[in-house]
C-alpha positions in Angstrom: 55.7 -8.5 22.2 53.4 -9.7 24.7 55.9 -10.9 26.9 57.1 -7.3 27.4 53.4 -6.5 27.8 53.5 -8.6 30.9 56.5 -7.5 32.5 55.6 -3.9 32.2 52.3 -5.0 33.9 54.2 -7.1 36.6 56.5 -4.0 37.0 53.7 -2.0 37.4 51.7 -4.5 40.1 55.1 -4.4 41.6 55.3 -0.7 41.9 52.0 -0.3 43.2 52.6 -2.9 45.8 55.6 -0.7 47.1 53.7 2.2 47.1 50.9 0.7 49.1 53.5 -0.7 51.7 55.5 2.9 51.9 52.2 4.5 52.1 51.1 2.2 55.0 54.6 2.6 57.0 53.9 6.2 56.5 50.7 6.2 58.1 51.9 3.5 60.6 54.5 6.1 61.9 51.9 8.7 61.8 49.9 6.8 64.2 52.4 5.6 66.5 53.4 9.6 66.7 49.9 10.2 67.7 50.1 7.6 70.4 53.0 9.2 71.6 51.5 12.3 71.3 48.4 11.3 73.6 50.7 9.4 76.0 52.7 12.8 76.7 49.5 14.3 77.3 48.3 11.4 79.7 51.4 11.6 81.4 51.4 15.5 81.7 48.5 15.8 83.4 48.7 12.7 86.0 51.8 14.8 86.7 49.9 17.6 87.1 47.4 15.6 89.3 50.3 14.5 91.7 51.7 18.0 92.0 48.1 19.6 92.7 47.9 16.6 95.2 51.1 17.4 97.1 50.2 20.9 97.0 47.2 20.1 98.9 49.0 17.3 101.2 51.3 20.1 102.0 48.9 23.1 102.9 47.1 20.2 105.4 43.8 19.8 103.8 
């Protein structure tokens, strides 16, 4: 009997482990979205910046 005990309770460690990691590589993607996310932004408006610069090349100021 308590050698079932034990593997229920290493099943259950076990479990737990792979729920932290699938919870981590969850939020891991979640953060490399956001990173993303930000770098579109970044590049969006430095592209804007260029365009607002050419604008002004252009008119001679």
């Amino acid at each position: 009997m308590p050698t079932t005990i034990t593997r229920q309770r290493r099943t259950t460690a076990t479990t737990a482990t792979t729920r932290t990691d699938n919870d981590l590589a969850h939020t891991g993607r979640h953060v490399l979205e956001s990173r993303q996310d930000v770098l579109g932004v970044s590049s969006d408006v430095l592209s804007l910046a260029v365009d607002t610069r050419s604008q002004y090349v252009a008119a001679g100021d």
